[in-house]
C-alpha positions as CSV (number, residue, x, y, z in Angstrom):
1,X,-12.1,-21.5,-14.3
2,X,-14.1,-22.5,-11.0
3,X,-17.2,-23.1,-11.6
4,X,-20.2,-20.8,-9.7
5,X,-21.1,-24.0,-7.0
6,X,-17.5,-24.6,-6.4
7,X,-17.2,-20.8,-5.5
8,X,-20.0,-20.9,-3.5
9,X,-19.1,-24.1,-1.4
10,X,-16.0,-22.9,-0.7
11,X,-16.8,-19.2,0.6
12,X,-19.6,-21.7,2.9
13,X,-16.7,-23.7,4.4
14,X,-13.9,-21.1,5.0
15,X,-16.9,-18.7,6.7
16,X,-17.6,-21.5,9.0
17,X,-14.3,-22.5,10.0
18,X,-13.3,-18.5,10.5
19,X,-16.5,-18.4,12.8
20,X,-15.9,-21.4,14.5
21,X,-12.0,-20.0,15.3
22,X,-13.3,-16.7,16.7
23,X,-16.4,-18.2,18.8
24,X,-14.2,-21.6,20.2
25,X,-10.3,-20.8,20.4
26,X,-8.2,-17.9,21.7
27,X,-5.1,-18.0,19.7
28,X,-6.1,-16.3,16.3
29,X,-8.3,-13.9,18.2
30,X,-5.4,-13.0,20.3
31,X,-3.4,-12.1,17.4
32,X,-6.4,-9.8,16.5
33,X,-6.2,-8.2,19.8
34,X,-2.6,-7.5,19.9
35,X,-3.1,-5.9,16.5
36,X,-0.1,-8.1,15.4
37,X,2.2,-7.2,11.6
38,X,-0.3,-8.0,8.7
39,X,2.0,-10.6,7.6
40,X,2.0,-13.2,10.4
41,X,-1.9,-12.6,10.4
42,X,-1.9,-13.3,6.6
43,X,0.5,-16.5,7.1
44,X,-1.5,-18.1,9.7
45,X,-4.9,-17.3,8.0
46,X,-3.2,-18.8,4.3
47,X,-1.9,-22.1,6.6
48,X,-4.7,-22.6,8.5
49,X,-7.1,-22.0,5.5
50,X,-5.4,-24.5,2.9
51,X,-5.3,-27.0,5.5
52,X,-9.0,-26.7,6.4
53,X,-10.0,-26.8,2.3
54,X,-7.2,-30.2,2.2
55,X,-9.8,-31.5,4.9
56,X,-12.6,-31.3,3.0
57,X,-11.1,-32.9,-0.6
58,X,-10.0,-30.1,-1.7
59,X,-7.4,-31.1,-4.6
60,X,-4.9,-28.4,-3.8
61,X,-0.9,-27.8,-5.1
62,X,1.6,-25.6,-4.3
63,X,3.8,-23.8,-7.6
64,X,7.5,-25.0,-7.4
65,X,8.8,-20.8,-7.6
66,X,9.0,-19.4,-4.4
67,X,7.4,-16.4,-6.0
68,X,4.3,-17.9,-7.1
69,X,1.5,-16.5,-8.3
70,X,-1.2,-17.9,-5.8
71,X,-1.1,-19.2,-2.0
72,X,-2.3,-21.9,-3.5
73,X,-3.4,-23.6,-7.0
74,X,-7.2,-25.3,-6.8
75,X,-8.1,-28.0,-9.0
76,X,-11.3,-28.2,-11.1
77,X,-13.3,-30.9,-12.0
78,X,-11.0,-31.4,-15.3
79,X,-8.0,-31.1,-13.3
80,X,-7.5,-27.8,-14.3
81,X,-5.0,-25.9,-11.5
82,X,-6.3,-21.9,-10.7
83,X,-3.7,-19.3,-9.0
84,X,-5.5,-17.7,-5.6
85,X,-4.1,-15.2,-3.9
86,X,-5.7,-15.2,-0.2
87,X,-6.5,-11.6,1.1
88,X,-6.6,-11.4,4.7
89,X,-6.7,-9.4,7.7
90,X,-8.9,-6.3,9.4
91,X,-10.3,-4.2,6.2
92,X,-7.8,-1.0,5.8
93,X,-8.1,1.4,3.0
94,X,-4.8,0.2,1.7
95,X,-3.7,-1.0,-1.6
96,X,-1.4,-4.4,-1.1
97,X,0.4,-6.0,-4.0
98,X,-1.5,-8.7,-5.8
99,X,0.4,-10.2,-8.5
100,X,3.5,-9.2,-11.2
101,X,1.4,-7.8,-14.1
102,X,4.4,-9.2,-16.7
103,X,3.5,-12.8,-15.3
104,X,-0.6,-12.6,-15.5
105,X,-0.2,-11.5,-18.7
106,X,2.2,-14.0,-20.1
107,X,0.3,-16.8,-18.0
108,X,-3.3,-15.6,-19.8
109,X,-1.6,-15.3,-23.0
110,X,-0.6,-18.4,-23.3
111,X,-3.6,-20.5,-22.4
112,X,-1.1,-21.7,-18.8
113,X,-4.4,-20.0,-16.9
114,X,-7.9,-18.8,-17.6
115,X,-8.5,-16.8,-14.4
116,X,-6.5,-15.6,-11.4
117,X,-8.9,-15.9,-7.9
118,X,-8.5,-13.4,-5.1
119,X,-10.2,-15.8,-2.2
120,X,-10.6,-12.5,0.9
121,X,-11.1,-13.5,3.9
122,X,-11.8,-10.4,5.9
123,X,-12.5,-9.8,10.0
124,X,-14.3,-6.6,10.3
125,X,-14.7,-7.3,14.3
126,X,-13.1,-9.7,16.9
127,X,-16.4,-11.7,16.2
128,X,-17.1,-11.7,12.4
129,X,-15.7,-13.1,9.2
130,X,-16.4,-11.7,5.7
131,X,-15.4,-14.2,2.9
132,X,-15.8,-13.5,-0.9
133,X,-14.3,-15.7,-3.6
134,X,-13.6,-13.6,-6.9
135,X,-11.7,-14.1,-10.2
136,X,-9.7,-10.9,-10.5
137,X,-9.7,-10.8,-13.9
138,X,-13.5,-9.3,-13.7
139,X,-12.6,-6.7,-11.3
140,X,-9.7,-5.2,-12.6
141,X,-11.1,-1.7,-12.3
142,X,-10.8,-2.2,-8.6
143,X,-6.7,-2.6,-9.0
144,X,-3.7,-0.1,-9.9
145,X,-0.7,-0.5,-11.3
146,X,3.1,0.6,-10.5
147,X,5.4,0.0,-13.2
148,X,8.1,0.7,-10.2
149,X,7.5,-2.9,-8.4
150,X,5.4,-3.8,-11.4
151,X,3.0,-5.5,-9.6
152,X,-0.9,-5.0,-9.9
153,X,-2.5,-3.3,-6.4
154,X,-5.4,-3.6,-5.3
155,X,-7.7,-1.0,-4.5
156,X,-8.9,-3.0,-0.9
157,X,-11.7,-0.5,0.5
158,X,-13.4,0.0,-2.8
159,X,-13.2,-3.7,-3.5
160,X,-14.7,-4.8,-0.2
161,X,-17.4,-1.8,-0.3
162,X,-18.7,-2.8,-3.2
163,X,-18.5,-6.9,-2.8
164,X,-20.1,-6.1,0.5
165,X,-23.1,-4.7,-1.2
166,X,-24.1,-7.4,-3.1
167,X,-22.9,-6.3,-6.1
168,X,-20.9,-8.4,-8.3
169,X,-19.3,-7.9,-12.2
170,X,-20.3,-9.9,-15.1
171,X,-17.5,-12.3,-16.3
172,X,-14.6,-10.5,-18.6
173,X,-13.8,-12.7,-21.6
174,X,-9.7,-13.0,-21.6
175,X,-8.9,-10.9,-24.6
176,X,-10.6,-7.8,-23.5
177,X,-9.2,-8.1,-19.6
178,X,-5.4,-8.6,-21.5
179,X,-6.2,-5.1,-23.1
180,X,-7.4,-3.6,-19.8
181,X,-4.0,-4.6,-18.4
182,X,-1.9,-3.6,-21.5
183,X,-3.3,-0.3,-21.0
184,X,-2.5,-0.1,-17.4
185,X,1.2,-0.7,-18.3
186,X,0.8,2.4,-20.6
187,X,-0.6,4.6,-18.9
188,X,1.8,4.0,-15.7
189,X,4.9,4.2,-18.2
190,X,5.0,8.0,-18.7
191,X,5.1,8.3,-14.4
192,X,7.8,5.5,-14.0
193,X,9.8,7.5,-16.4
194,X,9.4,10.7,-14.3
195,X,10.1,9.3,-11.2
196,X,13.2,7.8,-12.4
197,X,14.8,11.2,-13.8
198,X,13.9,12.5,-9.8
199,X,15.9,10.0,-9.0
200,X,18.5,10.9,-11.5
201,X,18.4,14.6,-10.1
202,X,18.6,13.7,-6.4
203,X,21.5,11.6,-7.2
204,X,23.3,14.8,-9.0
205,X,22.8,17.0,-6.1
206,X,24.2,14.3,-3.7
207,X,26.9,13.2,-5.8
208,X,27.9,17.7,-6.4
209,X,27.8,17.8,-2.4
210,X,30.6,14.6,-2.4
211,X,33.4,15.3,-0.3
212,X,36.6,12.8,-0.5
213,X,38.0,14.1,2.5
214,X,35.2,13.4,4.6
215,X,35.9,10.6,7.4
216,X,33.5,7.3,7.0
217,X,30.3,8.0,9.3
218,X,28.6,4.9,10.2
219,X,26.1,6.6,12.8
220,X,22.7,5.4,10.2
221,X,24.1,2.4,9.6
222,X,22.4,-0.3,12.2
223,X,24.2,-3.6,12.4
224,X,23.3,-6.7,14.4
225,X,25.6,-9.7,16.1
226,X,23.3,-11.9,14.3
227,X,20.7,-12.5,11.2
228,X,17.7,-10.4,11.7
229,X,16.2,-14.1,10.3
């Protein structure tokens, strides 16, 4: 776990680079501007962020899996790695994917982890930064869950209304926050089930409207020379 001066040296740093980028250079404002996709916003914010903490001694690794849990895995004083997940961009009232549920759980359960940090780095104006540095396993009444994707969401405009506040949530001890996410995988069960029989259904109706003697129509299907990547 981070401890509360660590937390606090960090949101200092990464608000005074973010201001500094907004007040000196063009390019990132730019972006801002041209209202570019959330995810090349969120990949230049994550590069340009890790660098800047690498800067300052920051003992920083990256997980092996491609699907990793964090952007990045911060060392504590015992050499202890912590997942975060940077959350960046203009504040929406969205609710972006955060983590695989199955994986937090298994990573808390089995002492691989004490906490998962969300570090937000926020621009509510071309000339403002908002930065808070939060484990998310205190504020998981600010997060849903789809059992679809399986992945925890977070509930962004809440979040940021009430961190923006001042208000902050005591410190959740592991066992109870395991429960809290059991119990999110329960209750979502019973509407995962539902949707999939509508699925079920819509595929009867198409599948009783089948016609074999129907020539190939390729009019929706929209293929390229080359690799969209």
């Amino acid at each position: 776990m981070i401890k509360p001066e660590e937390i606090n040296e960090i949101i200092s740093l990464v608000t005074e680079f973010w201001k500094n980028k907004l007040e000196y250079t063009t390019e990132f404002k730019q972006m801002l501007i041209n209202k570019e996709s959330g995810h090349s916003i969120a990949d230049y914010v994550d590069a340009q962020t890790c660098e800047r903490l690498k800067q300052k001694n920051k003992k920083i690794k990256y997980e092996s899996n491609k699907r990793s849990m964090g952007d990045f895995w911060l060392s504590d004083e015992n050499d202890i790695y912590t997942p975060v997940n940077i959350k960046s961009g203009t504040v929406s009232n969205g609710s972006p994917n955060i983590v695989s549920i199955n994986k937090l759980i298994e990573k808390l359960s089995n002492n691989e982890i004490d906490s998962y940090y969300l570090l937000i780095i926020k621009f509510p104006n071309l000339n403002s930064v908002d930065v808070y540095f939060i484990n998310l396993i205190d504020y998981l009444e600010f997060t849903n869950f789809d059992s679809g994707p399986g992945q925890l969401m977070l509930k962004e405009k809440k979040l940021y209304d009430f961190l923006k506040s001042g208000s902050r949530n005591d410190e959740l001890d592991i066992k109870t926050a395991l429960n809290l996410l059991i119990e999110k995988q329960e209750k979502a069960l019973p509407i995962l089930l539902q949707n999939r029989q509508n699925d079920i259904n819509e595929h009867k109706k198409i599948i009783n409207k089948y016609d074999p003697l129907k020539k190939i129509n390729q009019k929706r299907i929209k293929l390229l020379d080359k690799p969209k990547y």
